[in-house]
Biopython code that builds the backbone (N, CA, C, O; Angstrom):
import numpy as np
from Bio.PDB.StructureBuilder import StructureBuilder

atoms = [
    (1, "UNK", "N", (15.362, 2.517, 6.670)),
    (1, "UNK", "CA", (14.014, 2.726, 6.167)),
    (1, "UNK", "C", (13.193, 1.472, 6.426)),
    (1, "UNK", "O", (13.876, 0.449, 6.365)),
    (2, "UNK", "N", (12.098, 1.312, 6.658)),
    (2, "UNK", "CA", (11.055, 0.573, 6.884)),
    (2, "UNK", "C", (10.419, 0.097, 5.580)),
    (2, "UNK", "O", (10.709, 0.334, 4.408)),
    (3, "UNK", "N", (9.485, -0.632, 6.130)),
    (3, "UNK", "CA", (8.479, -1.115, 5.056)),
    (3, "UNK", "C", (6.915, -0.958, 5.310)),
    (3, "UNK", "O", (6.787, -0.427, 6.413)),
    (4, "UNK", "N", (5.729, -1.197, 4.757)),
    (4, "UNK", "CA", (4.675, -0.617, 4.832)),
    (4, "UNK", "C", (4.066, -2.150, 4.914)),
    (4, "UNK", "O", (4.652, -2.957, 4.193)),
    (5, "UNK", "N", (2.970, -2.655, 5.696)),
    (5, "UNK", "CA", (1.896, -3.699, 5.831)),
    (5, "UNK", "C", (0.820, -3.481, 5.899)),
    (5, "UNK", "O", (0.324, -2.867, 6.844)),
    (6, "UNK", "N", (0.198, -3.912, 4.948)),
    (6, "UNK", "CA", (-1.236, -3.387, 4.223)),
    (6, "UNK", "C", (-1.941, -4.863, 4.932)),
    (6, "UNK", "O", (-1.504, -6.001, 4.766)),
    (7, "UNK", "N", (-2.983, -4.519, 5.643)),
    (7, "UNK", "CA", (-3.575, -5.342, 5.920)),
    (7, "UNK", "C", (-4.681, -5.538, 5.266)),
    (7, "UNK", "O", (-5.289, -4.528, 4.912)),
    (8, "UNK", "N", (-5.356, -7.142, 4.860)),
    (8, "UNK", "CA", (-6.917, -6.790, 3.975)),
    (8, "UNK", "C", (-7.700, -7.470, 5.094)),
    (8, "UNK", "O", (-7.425, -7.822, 6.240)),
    (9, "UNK", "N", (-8.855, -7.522, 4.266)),
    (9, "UNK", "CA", (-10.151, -7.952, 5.272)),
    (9, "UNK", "C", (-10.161, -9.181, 5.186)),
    (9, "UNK", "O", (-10.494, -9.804, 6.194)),
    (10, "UNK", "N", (-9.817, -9.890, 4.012)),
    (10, "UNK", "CA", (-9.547, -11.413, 4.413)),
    (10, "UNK", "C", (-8.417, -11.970, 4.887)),
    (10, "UNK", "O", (-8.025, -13.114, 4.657)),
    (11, "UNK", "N", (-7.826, -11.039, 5.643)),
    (11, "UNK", "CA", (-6.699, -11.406, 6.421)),
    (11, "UNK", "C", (-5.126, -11.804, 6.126)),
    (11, "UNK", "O", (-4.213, -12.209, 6.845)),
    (12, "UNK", "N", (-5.258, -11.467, 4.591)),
    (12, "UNK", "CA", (-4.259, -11.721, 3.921)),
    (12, "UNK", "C", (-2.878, -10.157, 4.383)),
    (12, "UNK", "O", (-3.617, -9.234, 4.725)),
    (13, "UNK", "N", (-1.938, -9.840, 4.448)),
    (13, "UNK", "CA", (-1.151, -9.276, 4.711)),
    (13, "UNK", "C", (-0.025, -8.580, 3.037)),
    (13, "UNK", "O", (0.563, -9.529, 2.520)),
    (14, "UNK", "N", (0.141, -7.748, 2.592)),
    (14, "UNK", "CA", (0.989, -7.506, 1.368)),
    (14, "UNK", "C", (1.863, -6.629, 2.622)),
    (14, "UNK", "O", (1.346, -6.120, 3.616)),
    (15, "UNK", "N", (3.428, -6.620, 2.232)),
    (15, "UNK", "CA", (4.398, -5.182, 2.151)),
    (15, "UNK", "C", (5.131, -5.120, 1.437)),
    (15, "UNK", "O", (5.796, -6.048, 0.976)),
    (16, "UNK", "N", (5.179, -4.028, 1.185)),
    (16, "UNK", "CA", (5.538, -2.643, 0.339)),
    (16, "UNK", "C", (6.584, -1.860, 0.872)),
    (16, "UNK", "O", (6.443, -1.522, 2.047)),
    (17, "UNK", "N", (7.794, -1.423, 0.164)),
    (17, "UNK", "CA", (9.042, -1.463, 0.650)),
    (17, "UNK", "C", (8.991, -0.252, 1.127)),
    (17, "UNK", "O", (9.801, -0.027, 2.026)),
    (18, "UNK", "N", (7.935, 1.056, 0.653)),
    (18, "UNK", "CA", (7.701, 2.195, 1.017)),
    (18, "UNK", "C", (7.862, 2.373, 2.652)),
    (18, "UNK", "O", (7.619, 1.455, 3.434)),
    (19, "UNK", "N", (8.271, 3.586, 3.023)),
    (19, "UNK", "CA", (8.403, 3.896, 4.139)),
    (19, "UNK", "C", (6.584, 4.633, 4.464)),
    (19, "UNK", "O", (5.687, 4.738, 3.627)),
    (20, "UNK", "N", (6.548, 4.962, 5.680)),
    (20, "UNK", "CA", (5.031, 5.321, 6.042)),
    (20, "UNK", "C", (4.808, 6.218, 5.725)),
    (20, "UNK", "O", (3.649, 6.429, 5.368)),
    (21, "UNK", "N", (5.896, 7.382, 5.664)),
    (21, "UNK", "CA", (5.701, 9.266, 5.149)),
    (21, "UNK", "C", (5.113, 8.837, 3.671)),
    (21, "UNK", "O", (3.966, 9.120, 3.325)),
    (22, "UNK", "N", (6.423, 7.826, 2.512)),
    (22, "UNK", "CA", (6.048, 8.056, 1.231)),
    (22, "UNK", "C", (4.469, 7.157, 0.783)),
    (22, "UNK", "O", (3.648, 7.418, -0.096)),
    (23, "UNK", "N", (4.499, 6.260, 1.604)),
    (23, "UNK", "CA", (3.109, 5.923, 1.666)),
    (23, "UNK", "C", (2.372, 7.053, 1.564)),
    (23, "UNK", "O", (2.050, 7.592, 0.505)),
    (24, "UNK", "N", (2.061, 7.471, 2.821)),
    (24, "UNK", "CA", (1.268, 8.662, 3.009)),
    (24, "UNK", "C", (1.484, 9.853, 2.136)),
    (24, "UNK", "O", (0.414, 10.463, 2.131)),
    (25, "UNK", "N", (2.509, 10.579, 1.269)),
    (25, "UNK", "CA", (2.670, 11.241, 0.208)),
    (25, "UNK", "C", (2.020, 10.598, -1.081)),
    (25, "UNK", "O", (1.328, 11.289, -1.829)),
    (26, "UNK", "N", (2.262, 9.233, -1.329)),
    (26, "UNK", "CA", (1.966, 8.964, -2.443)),
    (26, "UNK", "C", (0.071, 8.470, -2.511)),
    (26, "UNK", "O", (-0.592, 8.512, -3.548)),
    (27, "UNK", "N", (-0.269, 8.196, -1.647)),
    (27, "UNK", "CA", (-1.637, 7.249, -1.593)),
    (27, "UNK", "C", (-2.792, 8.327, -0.666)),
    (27, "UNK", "O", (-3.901, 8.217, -1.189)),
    (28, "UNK", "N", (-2.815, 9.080, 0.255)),
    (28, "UNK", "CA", (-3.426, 9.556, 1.139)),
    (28, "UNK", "C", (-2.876, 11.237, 0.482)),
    (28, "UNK", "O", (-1.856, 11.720, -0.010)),
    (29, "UNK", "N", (-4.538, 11.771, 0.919)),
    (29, "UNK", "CA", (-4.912, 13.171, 0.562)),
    (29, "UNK", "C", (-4.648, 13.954, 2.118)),
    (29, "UNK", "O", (-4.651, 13.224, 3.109)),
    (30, "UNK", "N", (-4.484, 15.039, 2.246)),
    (30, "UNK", "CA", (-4.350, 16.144, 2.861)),
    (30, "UNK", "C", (-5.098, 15.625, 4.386)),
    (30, "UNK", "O", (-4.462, 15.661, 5.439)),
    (31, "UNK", "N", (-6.541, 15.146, 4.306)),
    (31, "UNK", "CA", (-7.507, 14.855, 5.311)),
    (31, "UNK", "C", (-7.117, 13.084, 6.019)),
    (31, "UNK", "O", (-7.683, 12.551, 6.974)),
    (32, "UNK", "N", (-5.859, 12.440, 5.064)),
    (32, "UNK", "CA", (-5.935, 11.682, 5.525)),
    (32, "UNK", "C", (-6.756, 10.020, 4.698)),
    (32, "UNK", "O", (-6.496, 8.844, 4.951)),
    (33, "UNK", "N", (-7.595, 10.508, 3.865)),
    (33, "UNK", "CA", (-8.545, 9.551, 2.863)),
    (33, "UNK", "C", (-7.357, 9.054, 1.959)),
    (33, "UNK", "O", (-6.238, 9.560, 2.042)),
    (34, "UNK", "N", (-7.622, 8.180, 1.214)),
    (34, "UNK", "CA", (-6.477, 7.648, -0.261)),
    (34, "UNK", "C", (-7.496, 8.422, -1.245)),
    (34, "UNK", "O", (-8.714, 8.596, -1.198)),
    (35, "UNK", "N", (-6.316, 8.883, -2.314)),
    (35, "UNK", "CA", (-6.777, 9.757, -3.414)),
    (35, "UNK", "C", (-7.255, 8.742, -4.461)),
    (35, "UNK", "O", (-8.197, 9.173, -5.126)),
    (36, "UNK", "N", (-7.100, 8.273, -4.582)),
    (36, "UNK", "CA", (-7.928, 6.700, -5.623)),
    (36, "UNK", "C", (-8.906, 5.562, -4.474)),
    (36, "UNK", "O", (-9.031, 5.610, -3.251)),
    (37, "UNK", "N", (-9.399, 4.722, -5.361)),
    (37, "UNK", "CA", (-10.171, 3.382, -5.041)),
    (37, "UNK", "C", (-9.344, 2.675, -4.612)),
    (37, "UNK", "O", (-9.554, 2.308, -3.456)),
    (38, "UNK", "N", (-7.989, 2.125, -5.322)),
    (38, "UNK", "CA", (-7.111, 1.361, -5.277)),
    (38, "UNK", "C", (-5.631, 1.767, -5.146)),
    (38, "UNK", "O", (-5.197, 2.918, -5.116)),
    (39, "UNK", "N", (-5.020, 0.758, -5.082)),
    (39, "UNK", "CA", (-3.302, 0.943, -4.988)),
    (39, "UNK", "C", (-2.926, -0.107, -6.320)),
    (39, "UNK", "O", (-3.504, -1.071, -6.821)),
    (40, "UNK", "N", (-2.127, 0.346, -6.497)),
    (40, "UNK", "CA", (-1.551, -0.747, -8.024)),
    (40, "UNK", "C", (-0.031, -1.225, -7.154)),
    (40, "UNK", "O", (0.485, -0.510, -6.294)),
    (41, "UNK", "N", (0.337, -2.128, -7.449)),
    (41, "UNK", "CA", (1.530, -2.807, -6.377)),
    (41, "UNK", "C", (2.207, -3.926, -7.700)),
    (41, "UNK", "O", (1.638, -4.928, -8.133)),
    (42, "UNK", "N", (3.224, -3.518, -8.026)),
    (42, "UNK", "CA", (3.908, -3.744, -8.951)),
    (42, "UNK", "C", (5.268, -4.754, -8.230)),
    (42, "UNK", "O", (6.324, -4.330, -7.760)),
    (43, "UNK", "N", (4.686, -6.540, -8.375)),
    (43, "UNK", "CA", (5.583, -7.400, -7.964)),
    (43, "UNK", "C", (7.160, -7.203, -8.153)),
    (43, "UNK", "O", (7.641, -6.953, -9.258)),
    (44, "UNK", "N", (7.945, -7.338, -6.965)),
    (44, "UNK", "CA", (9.780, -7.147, -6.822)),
    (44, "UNK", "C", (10.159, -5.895, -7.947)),
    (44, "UNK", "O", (11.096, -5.911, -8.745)),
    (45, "UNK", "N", (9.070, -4.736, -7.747)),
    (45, "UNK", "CA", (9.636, -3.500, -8.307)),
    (45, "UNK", "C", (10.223, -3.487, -9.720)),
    (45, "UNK", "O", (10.632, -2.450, -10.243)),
    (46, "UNK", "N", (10.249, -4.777, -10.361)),
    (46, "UNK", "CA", (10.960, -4.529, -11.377)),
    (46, "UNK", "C", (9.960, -3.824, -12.829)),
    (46, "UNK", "O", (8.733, -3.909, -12.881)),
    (47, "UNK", "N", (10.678, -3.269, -13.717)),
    (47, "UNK", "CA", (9.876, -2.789, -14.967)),
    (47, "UNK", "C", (9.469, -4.114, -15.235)),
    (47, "UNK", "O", (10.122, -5.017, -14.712)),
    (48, "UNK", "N", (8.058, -4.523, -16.295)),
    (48, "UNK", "CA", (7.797, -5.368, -16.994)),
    (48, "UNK", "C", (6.814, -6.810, -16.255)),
    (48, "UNK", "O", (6.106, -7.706, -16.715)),
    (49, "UNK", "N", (7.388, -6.275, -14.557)),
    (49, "UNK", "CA", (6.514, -7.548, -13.592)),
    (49, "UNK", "C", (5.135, -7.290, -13.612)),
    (49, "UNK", "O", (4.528, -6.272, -13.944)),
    (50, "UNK", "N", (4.815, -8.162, -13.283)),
    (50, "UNK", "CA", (3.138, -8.157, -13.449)),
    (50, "UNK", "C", (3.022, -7.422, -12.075)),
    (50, "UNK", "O", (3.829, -7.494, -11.148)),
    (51, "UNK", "N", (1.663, -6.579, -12.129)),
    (51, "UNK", "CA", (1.740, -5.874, -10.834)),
    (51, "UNK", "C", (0.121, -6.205, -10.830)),
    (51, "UNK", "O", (-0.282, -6.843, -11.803)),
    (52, "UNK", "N", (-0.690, -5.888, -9.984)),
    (52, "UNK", "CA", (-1.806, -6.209, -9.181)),
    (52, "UNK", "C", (-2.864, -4.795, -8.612)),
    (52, "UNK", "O", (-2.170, -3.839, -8.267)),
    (53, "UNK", "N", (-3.968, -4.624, -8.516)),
    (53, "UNK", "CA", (-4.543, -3.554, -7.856)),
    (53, "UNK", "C", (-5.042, -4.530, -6.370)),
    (53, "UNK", "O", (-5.261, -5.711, -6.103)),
    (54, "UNK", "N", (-5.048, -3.038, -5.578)),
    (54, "UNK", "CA", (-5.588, -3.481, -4.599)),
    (54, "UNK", "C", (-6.366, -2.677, -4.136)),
    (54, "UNK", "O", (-5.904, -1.598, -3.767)),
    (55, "UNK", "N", (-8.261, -3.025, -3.962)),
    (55, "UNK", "CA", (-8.731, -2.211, -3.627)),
    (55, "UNK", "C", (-9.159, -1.502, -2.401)),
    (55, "UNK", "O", (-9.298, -2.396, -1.567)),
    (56, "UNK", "N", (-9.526, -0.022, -1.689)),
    (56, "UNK", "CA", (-8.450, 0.517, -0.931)),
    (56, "UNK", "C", (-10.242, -0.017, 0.406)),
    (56, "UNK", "O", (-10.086, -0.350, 1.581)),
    (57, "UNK", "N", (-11.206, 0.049, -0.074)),
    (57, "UNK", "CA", (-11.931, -0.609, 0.856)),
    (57, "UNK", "C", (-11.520, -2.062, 1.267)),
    (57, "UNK", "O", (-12.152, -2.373, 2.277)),
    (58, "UNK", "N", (-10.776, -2.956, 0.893)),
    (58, "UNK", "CA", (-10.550, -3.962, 1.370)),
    (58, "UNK", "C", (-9.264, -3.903, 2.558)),
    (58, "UNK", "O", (-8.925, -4.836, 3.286)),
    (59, "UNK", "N", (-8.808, -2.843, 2.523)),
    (59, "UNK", "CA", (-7.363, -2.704, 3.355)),
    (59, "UNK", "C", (-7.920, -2.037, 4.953)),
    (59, "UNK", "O", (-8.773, -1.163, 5.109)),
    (60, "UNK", "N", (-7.256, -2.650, 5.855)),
    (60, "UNK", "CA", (-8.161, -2.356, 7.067)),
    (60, "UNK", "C", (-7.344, -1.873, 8.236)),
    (60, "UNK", "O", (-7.737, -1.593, 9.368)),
    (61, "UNK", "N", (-6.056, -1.832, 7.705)),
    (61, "UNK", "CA", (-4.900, -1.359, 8.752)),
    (61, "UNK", "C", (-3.394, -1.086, 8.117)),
    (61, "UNK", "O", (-2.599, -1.913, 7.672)),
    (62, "UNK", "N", (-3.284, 0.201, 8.212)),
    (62, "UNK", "CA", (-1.483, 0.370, 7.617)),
    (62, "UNK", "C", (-0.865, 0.663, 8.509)),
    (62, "UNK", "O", (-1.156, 1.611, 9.238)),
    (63, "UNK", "N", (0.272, -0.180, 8.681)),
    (63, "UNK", "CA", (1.123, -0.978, 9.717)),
    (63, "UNK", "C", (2.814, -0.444, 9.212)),
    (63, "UNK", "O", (3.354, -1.151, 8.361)),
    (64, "UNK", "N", (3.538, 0.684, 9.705)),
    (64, "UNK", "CA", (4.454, 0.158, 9.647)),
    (64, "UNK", "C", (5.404, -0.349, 10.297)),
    (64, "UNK", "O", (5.344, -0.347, 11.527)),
    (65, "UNK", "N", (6.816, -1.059, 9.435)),
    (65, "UNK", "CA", (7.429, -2.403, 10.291)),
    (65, "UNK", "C", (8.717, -1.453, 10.226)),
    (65, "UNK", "O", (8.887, -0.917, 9.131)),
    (66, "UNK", "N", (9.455, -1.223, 11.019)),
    (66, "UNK", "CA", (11.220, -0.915, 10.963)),
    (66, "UNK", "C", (11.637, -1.701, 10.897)),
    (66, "UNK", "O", (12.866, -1.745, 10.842)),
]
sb = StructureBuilder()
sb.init_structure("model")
sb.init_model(0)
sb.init_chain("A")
sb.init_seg("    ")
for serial, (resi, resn, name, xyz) in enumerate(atoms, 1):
    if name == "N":
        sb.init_residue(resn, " ", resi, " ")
    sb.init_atom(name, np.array(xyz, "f"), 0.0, 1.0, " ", f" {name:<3s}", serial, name[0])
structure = sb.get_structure()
């Protein structure tokens, strides 16, 4: 399984352990758009970590890595 690279506009880079299908199941609608503003990204997966939004106009390329 792969991982997912969210690119932003200030050039900063996040990934996300998600593969590209569950990406695309979980975040992206039927047409292809993301069903929210944002993504919420919850640091080393664990319960209780501080997790982060990310908003989905700032992301400018989803990249995935095998």
């Amino acid at each position: 399984m792969g991982s997912v690279i969210l690119h932003l506009s200030n050039g900063e880079k996040i990934e996300m352990a998600d593969s590209l299908e569950e990406f695309k199941d979980e975040y992206l609608d039927e047409k292809g758009y993301f069903k929210f503003g944002y993504i919420e990204i919850e640091l080393n997966d664990i319960k209780g970590e501080p997790s982060f939004l990310v908003f989905t106009d700032q992301i400018v390329a989803v990249l995935e890595e095998k």
